[in-house]
C-alpha positions in Angstrom: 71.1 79.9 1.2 72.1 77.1 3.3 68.6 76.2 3.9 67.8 76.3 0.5 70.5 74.1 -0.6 69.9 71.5 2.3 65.8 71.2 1.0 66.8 71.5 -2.6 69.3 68.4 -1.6 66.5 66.5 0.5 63.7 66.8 -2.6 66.6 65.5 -5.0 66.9 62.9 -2.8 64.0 61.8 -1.7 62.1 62.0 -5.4 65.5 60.0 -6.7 64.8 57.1 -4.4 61.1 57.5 -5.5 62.4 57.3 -8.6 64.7 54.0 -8.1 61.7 52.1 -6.3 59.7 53.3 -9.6 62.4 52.1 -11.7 63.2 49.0 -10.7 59.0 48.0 -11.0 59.9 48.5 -14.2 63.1 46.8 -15.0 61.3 44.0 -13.2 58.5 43.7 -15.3 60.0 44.9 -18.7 63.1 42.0 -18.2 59.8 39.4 -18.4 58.5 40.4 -20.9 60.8 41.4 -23.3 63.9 39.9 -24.7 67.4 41.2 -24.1 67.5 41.6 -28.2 65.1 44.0 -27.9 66.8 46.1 -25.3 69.9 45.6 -27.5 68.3 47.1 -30.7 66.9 50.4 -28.8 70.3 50.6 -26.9 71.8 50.6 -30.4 70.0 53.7 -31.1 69.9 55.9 -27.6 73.8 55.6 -27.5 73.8 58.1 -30.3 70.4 59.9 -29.7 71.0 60.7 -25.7 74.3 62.6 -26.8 71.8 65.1 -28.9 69.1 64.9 -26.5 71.1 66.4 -23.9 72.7 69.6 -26.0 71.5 72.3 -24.6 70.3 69.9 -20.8 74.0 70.3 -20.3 75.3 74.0 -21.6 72.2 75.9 -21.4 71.1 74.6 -17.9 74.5 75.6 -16.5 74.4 78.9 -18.4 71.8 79.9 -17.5 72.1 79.0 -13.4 75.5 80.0 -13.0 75.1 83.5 -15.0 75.1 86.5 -11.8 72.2 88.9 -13.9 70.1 87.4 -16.3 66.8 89.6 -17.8 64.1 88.6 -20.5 65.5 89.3 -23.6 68.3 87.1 -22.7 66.3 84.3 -21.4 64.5 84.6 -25.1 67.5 84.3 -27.4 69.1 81.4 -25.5 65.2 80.0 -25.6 65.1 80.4 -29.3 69.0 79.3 -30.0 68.5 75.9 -28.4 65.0 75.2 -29.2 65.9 76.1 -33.3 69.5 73.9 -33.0 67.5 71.3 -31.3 64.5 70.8 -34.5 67.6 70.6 -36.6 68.9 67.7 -34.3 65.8 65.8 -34.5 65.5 66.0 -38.3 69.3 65.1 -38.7 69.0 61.8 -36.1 65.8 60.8 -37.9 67.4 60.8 -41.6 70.8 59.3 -40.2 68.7 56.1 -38.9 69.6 54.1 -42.1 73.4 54.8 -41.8 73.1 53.1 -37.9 71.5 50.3 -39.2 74.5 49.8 -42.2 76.7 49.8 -38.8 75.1 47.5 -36.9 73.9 45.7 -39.8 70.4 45.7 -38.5 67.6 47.4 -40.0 65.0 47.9 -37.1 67.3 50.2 -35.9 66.7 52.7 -38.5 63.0 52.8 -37.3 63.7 53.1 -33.5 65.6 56.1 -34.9 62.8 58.0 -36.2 60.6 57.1 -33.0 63.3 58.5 -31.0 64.6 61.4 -32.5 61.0 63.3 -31.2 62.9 62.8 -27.8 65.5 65.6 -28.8 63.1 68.1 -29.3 60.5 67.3 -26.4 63.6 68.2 -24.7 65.0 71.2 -26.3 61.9 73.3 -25.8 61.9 72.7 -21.8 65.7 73.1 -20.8 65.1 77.3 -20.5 62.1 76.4 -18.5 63.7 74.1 -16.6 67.0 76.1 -15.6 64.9 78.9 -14.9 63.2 77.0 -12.1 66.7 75.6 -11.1 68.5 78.7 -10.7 65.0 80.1 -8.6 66.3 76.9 -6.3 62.9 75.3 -6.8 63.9 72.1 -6.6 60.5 70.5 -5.0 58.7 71.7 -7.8 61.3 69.8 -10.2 61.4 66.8 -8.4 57.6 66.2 -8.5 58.0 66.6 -12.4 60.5 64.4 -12.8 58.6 61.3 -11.1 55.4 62.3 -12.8 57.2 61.8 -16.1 59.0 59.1 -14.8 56.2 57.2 -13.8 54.1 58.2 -17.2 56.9 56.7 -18.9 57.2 53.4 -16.6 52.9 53.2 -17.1 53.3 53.3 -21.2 56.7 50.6 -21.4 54.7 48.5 -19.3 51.6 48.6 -21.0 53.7 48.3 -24.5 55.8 45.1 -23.4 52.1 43.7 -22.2 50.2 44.6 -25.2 53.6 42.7 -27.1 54.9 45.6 -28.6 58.2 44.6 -28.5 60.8 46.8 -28.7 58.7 49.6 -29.4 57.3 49.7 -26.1 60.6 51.1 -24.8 60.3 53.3 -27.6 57.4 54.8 -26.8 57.8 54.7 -23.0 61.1 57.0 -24.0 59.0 59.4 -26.1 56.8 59.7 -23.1 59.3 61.3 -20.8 60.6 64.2 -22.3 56.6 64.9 -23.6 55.5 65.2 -20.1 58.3 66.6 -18.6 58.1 69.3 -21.1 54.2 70.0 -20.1 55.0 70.1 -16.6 58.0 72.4 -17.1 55.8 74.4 -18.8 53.4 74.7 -16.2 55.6 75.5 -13.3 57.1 78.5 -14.9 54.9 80.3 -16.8 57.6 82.4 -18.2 56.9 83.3 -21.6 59.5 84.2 -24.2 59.9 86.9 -26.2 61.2 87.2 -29.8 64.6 87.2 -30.7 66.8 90.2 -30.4 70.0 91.8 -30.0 71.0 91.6 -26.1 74.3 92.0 -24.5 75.4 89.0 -23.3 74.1 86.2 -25.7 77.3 85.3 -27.4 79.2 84.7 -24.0 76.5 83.2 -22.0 76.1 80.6 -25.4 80.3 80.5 -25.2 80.2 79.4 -21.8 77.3 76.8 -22.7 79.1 75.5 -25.6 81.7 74.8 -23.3 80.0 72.5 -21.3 78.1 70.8 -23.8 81.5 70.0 -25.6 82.8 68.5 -22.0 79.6 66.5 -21.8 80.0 65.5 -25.3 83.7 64.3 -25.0 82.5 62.8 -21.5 79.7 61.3 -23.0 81.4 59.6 -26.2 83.8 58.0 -23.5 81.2 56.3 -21.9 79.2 55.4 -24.8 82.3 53.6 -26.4 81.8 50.6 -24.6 78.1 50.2 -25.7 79.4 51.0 -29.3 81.5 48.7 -29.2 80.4 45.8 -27.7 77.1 46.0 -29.9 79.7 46.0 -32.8 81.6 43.5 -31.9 79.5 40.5 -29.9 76.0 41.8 -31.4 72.4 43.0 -29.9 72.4 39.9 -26.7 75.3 40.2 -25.5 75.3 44.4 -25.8 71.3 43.7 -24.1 73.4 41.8 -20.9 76.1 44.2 -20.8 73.4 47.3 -20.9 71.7 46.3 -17.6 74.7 45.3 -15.9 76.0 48.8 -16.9 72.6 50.4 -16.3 72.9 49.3 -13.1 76.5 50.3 -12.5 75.2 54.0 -13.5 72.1 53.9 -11.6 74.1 55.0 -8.4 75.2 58.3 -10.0 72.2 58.9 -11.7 70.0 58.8 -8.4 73.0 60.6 -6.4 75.0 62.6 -8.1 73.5 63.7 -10.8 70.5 64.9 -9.1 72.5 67.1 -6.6 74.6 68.7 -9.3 72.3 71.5 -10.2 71.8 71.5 -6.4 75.7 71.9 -5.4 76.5 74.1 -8.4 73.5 76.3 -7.5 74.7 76.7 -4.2 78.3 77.2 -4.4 78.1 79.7 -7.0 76.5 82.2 -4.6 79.4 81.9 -2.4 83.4 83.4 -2.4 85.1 80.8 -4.1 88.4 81.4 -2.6 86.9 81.4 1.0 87.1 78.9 3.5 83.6 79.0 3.9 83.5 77.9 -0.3 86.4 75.4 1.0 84.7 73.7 4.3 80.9 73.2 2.1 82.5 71.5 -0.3 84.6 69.3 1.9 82.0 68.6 4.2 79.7 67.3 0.7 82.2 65.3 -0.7 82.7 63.7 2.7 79.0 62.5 3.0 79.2 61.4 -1.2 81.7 59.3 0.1 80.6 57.9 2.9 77.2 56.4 1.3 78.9 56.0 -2.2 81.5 53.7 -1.4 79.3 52.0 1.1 76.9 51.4 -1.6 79.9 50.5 -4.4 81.4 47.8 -1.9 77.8 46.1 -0.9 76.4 45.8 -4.7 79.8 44.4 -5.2 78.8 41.4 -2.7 75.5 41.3 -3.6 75.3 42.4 -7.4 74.5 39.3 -8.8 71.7 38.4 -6.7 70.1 41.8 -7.7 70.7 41.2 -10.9 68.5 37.6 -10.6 65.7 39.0 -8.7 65.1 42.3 -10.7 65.4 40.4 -14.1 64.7 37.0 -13.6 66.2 34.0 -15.0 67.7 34.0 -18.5 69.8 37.1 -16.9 72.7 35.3 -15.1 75.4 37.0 -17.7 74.2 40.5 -17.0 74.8 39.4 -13.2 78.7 38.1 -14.0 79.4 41.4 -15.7 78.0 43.6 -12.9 80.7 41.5 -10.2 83.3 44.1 -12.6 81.9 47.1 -12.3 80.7 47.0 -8.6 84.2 48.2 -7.3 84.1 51.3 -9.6 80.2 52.4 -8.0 81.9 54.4 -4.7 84.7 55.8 -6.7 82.8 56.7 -9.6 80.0 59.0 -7.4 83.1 60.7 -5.8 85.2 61.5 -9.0 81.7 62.8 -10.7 81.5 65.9 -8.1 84.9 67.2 -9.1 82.8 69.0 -12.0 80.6 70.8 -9.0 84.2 73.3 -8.4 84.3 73.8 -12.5 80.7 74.6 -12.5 80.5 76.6 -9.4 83.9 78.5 -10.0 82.7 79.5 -13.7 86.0 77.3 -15.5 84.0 75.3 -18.2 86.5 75.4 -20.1 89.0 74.1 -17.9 86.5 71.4 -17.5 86.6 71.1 -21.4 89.8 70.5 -21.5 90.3 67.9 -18.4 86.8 65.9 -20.5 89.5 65.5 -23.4 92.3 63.8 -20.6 89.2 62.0 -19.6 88.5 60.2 -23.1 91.9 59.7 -24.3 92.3 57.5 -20.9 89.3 56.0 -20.7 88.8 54.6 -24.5 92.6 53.5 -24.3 91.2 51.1 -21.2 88.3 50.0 -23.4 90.5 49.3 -26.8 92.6 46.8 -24.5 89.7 45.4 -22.6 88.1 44.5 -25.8 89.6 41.3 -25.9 87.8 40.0 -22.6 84.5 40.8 -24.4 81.9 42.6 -21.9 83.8 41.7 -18.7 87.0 43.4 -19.5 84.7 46.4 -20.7 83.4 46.2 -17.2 87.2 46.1 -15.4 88.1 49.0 -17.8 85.2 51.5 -16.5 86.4 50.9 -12.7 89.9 50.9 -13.8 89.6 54.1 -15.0 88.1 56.0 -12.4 90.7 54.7 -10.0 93.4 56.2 -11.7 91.3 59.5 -12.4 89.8 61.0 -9.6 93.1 62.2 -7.8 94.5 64.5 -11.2 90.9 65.2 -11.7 90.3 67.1 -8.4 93.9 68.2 -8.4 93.2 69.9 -12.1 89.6 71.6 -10.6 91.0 72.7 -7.3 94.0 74.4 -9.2 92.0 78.0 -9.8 91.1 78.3 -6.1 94.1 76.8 -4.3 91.9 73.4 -3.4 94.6 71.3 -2.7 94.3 67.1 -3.4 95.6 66.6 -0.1 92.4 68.7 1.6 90.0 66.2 -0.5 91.7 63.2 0.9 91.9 63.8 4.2 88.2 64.6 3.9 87.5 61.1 2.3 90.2 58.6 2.6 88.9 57.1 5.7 85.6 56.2 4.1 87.5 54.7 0.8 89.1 52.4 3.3 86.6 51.4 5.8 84.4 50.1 2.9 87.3 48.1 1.9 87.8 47.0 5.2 84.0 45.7 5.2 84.2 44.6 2.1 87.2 42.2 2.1 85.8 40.7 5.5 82.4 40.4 4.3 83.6 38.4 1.4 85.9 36.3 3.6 83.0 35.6 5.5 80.3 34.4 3.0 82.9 32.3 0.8 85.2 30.5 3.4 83.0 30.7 6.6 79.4 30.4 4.5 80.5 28.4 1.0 76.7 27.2 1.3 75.1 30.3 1.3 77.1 31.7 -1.9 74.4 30.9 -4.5 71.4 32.0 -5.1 69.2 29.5 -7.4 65.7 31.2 -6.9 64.6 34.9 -7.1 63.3 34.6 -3.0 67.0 33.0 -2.5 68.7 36.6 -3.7 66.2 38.5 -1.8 67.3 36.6 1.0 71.0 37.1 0.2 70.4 40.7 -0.7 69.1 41.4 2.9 71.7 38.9 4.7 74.7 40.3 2.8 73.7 43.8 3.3 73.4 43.9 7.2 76.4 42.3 7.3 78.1 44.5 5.7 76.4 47.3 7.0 77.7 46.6 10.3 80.8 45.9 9.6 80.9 49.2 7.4 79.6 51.2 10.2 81.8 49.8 12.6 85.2 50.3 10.9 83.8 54.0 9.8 83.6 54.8 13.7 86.8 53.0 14.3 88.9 55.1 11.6 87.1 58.3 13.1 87.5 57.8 16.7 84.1 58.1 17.4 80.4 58.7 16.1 80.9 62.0 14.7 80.3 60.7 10.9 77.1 59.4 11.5 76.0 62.4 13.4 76.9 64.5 10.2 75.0 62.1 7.8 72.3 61.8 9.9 71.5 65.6 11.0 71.9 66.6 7.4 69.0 63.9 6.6 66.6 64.9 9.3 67.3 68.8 7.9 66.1 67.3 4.8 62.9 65.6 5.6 59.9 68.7 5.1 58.2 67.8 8.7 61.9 68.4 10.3 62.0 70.0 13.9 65.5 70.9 12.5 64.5 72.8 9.8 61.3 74.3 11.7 64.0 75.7 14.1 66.5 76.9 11.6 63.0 78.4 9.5 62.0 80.4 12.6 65.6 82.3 13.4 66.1 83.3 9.8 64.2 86.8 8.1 64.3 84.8 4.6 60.5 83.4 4.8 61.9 81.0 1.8 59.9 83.0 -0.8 62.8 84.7 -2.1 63.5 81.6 -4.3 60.5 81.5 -6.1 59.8 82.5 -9.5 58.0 85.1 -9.9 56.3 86.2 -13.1 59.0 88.4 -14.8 58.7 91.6 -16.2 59.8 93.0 -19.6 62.6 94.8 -17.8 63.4 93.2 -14.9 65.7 90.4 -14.5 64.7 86.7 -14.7 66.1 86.0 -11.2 68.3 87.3 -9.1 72.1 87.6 -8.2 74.4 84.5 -8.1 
């Protein structure tokens, strides 16, 4: 299982930085060719439309993986249940276009709504596919979907904001997504469903997935305030600048943590939560989220704004100003996100439910009294809050299984302050010992910065990581678990050889009538 978990982790990995590299091709090319207005007026739009997009992406997927038996007929209703609530989605978000448009008193939004709502759908009729293949650990065979719809819906943005589309051309590239990722889903698990019926085990398995869509829901809402807001309040530019500093912000958990969750959840479910073997995985992967989350949090802090100016050109120097606030929050926010792996894997969504409701109250308090600072304060508002979060957060989660806060510090705490350590000496550095080299004017002056700053750093990271631990044994950990991740590893070949699982027990197989979709937990 171990095995499993370390190349499902690797393929996440590696096809998220595939992923980034693909990405940021296209923030590059999309920032020159379309104004921030237009990303404002779709953003207006996919605040509200990614909330229903994902009902179902989160609930069913975690339903479905988590669940110890689960046979066809089951598989079948929850197919049916989401795919029928998620046509009624799509109609509803199409219709309610006009009302978003009397909000934001703008009425192209109403017509990005009806392009987008074919998102939800798209969508709803892959997620049983999908979770299928996740809970059969198939995570290579995800992965490779994922960038081929990623990069179909990079190929038709870009050829939309070329052809002058406008601000449909991110409309259509975000149609394109889901469509392909749903044919590909498709493909890879040629699971077929069967018609509806009474089975034992629908109306809890649908509970339990309610619960977790109402957590992502209250989650979701918290972190869509800002955008809500500051589209409200300052209009579609400055909510355009604002979106890719915050895009940027999230693009850290989105290529780390989020990824690994199905991993993680996947593979701590199949283990005795209460043993110390449950205890030291979950340790030991929350000290390697740390180490290369606030690493990363503390460097885009320094160099932020010069990523900012090379990916998106000039014109973009706002965005860049905004991002300076969040980049203190990136470490801290990739660390609090995995306390939901222990609610996931320990079966306590609603648990989880009820911390997401802690989460919003604090959280939308910050932004009501940041609102005053227009988009920056928004900005100090998101790090503030996952500051004074994480520590009740894992305290709240650990509760159930006697994971005390104190074990998840002392498995972290050194890395939180080594990168501020780096940090505060790296900035010391470039502005007192280097005011010369503090401003970039030219898009090859921030790549220079980027790679200057970052080495810097880097060592100085490094160096105070190995100081606070006495030794190398860190970087050992970080970098045997990447060299067991990497398909061509002797590591793995090794660890391959010694075990009687020949990996095909992970696969999914075509499933009988009465058989069970996959196996136990």
């Amino acid at each position: 299982m171990r095995r499993l978990a370390v190349r499902g982790a690797g393929a996440t990995v590696f096809s998220s930085g595939i992923a980034l590299a693909v990405q940021m091709v296209s923030t590059v090319v999309l920032a020159r060719n379309l104004r921030p207005a237009d990303f404002g007026v779709v953003a207006m739009a996919t605040t509200f439309s990614l909330l229903l997009v994902n009902f179902g992406l989160n609930g069913f997927t975690e339903a479905v993986v988590q669940r110890e038996r689960l046979d066809h007929y089951l598989a079948s209703n929850l197919f049916w249940i989401n795919s029928s609530i998620g046509l009624l989605l799509t109609v509803a978000f199409a219709a309610s276009g006009k009302l978003m448009a009397r909000f934001y008193h703008d009425p192209r939004v109403a017509h990005v709504a009806i392009g987008i709502s074919f998102t939800i759908f798209f969508t709803s009729v892959s997620v049983l596919h999908g979770s299928l293949l996740k809970r059969a650990m198939r995570f290579y065979a995800l992965s490779v979907n994922d960038l081929v719809a990623g990069a179909i819906c990079v190929a038709v943005s870009i050829f939309g904001a070329l052809a002058h589309w406008g601000y449909w051309a991110l409309v259509a590239g975000a149609v394109a997504r889901p469509l392909s990722a749903c044919v590909g889903t498709w493909f890879l698990c040629r699971w077929t469903p069967a018609l509806p019926r009474r089975v034992a085990g629908t109306r809890a398995t649908v509970r339990f997935a309610l619960n977790i869509y109402g957590r992502f829901s209250i989650n979701y809402c918290a972190r869509n305030t800002d955008n809500l807001l500051v589209g409200w309040r300052f209009g579609e530019g400055a909510l355009g600048f604002y979106k890719k500093a915050y895009d940027l912000f999230l693009l850290s958990a989105c290529q780390l943590v989020s990824p690994l969750t199905s991993v993680a959840a996947s593979a701590l479910s199949r283990l005795d939560q209460r043993s110390a073997q449950y205890k030291r995985y979950l340790l030991s992967a929350l000290a390697v989220t740390t180490f290369v989350g606030m690493g990363l949090g503390a460097d885009l802090t320094l160099v932020g704004k010069d990523v900012i100016r090379m990916m998106l050109g000039p014109g973009w120097e706002p965005a860049g100003r905004i991002f300076t606030f969040f980049g203190p929050g990136v470490g801290i926010m990739l660390l609090y996100g995995t306390h939901g792996w222990i609610h996931l894997s320990i079966g306590t969504a609603d648990r989880w439910l009820r911390w997401g409701l802690v989460e919003f109250t604090v959280t939308c308090s910050f932004f009501l009294l940041a609102l005053h600072w227009g988009p920056e304060g928004m900005a100090v508002a998101w790090t503030a809050s996952f500051w004074i979060l994480t520590i009740p957060a894992f305290w709240y989660a650990g509760k159930p299984i006697g994971l005390s806060v104190g074990s998840v510090l002392g498995a972290v705490w050194k890395f939180i302050l080594a990168s501020l350590m780096a940090g505060g000496v790296a900035a010391l550095i470039l502005h007192k010992l280097l005011p010369s080299f503090a401003v970039a004017l030219t898009t090859l002056a921030a790549f220079v910065h980027i790679v200057v700053i970052s080495l810097l750093f880097a060592a100085l990271y490094l160096a105070a990581v190995i100081l606070l631990h006495g030794g190398f044994g860190p970087l050992y950990q970080l970098g045997g678990l990447l060299q067991e991740m990497l398909p061509w590893s002797k590591a793995r070949k090794s660890r391959q050889s010694g075990s009687t699982d020949n990996g095909q027990s992970a696969d999914l197989v075509p499933v009988q009538e009465e058989a069970p979709v996959s196996g136990g937990r």
